[in-house]
N, C-alpha and C positions, 0 to 999 in steps of 0.2 A: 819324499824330499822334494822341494820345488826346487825353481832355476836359479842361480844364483850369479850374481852379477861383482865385477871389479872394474870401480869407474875411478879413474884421479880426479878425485873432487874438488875444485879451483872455486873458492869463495873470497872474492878481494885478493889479497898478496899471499893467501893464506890456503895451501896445497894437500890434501890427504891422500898419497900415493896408494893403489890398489885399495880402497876401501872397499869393503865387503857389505855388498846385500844380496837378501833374499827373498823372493817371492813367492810368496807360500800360503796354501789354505791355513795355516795353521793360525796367518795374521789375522785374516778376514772372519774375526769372531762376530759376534752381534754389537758389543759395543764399540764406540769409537766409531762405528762404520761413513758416520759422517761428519769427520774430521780428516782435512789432507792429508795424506803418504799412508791411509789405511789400508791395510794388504800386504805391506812390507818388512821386513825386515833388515836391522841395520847392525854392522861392527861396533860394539859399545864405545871400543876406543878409539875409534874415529872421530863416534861424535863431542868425547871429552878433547879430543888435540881441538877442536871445532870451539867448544865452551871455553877452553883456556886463550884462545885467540880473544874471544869475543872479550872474555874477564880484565886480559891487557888493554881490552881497545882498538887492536887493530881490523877487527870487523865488527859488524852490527849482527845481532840477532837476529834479524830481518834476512840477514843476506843468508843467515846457514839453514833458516827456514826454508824459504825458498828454491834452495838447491837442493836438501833433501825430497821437497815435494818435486821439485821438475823429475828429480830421480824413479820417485815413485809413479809418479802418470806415465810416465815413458813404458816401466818395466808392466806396468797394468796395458797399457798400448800395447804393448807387443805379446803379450800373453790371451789378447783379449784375439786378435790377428791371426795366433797358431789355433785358441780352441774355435772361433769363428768358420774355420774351414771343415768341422763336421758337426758345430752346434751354432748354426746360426743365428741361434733364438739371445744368446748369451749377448749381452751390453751390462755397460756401467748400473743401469738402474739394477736390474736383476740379480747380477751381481752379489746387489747391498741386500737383497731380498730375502728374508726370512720366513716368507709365506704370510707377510703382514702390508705388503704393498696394496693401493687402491684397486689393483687387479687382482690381485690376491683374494681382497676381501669380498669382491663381486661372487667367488666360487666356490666361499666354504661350504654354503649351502649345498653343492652341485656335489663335492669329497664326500660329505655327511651323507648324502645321499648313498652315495654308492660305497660307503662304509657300512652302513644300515642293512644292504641286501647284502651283501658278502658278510657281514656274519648272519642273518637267517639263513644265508645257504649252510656256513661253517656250521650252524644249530642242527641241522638236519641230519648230519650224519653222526651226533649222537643217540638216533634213533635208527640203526640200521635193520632193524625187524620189521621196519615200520615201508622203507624204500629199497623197490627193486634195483634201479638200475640211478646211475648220473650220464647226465647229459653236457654237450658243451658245444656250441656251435650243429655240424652237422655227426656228431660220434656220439655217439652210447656207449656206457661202460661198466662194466662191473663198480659195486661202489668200494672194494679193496685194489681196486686197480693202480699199478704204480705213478700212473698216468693223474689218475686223482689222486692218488694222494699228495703228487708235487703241486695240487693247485690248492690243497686246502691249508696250505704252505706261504698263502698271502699275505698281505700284511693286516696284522689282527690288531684291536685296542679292546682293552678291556675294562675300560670305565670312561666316566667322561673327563675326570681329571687326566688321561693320559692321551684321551682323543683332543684334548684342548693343548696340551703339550707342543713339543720340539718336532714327535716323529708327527703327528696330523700337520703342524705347518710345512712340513716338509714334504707332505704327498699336495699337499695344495700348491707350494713352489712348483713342483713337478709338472701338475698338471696347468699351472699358468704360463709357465715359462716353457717349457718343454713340451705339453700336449701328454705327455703321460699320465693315464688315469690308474687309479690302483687296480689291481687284477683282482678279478671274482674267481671265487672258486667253482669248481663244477655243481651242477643242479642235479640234486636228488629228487628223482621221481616215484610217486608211486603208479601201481600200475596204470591204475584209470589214469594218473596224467601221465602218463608215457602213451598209453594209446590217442591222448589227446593230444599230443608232441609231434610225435609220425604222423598222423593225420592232419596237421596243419602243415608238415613237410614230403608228401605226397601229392603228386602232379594230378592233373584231371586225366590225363591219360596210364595213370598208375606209376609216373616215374618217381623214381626215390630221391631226394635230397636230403638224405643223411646214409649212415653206415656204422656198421657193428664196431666196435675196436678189434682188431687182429692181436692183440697185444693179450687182452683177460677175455673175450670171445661170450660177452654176456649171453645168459641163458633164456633170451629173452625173444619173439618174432622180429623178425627184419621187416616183411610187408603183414 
């Protein structure tokens, strides 16, 4: 439920005691998005006491437009104000953003990208006869490990009609606006590339930069 507001709405002689709006994702669909008071929601029968003024004459259409838009930028102001103080990336453009913004479109390439490798990772471990261990930063891990398996838990597309879709604009949103990139899942190795993994994570003085997972305790050399 969003925040919802009660303003005495005063257009010309013409009064709407406690009118009722709301402020809600539910407004801010794709369409509409750029036409004034988009994001809002309003008391129907507000705006008919509002039409019935105007039907008589005694205000102009002009003036009940306007008052609902000043309503609406306000209540978008102030909601833009409270989510501002932990996502400062968040403004009016972005907002309207559907992952089809001129920024947007600079970085489908960069999503596609790293949609690409996360599922050849995800592919790998339909072959687990084939890979010893996954990897993931500096841990190794059994490849049934619970650990992997919450990564291979990412966000998946299964064709290109669904990677062209709602949810791919959406990881491109993220990652424009937010810096959020989709998460890969851990790296299946086989042996010879796991000794070739540790040995690129091995100091000249023998020190290790990585470690076993203490969690499934793979069966595999540490140095």
């Amino acid at each position: 439920m969003g925040t919802a507001w009660k303003v005495n709405l005063k257009v010309g002689p013409e009064t709407v005691p406690d009118m009722q709006f709301v402020e809600d994702a539910m407004y801010r669909g794709h369409d509409r998005r750029d036409i004034d008071g988009w994001g809002a929601g309003v008391e129907l029968a507000g705006v008919v006491q509002l039409l019935d003024a105007v039907a008589s004459g005694a205000i102009e259409a002009g003036e009940v437009r306007a008052a609902l838009v000043r309503v609406a930028d306000v209540m978008e102001e102030r909601m833009l104000e409270d989510v501002q103080s932990w996502n400062p990336g968040l403004t009016r453009e972005s907002l309207r953003c559907f992952g089809d913004c001129p920024r947007c479109e600079r970085n489908r390439d960069v999503v596609r990208k790293r949609l690409d490798e996360a599922a050849r990772r995800r592919a790998r471990f339909q072959e687990p006869d084939r890979y010893a261990v996954a990897v993931s930063g500096s841990s190794v891990h059994r490849l049934d490990c619970r650990v992997v398996r919450e990564s291979t838990g990412t966000l998946a597309f299964e064709g290109e009609d669904e990677r062209e879709g709602g949810l791919f604009d959406s990881e491109v949103h993220h990652y424009t606006h937010d810096g959020v990139m989709p998460g890969l899942p851990h790296l299946a190795l086989t042996l010879d590339e796991y000794d070739r993994w540790r040995a690129e994570r091995t100091g000249p003085q023998g020190g290790l930069r990585y470690r076993l997972c203490k969690v499934c305790d793979p069966p595999v050399p540490l140095a």
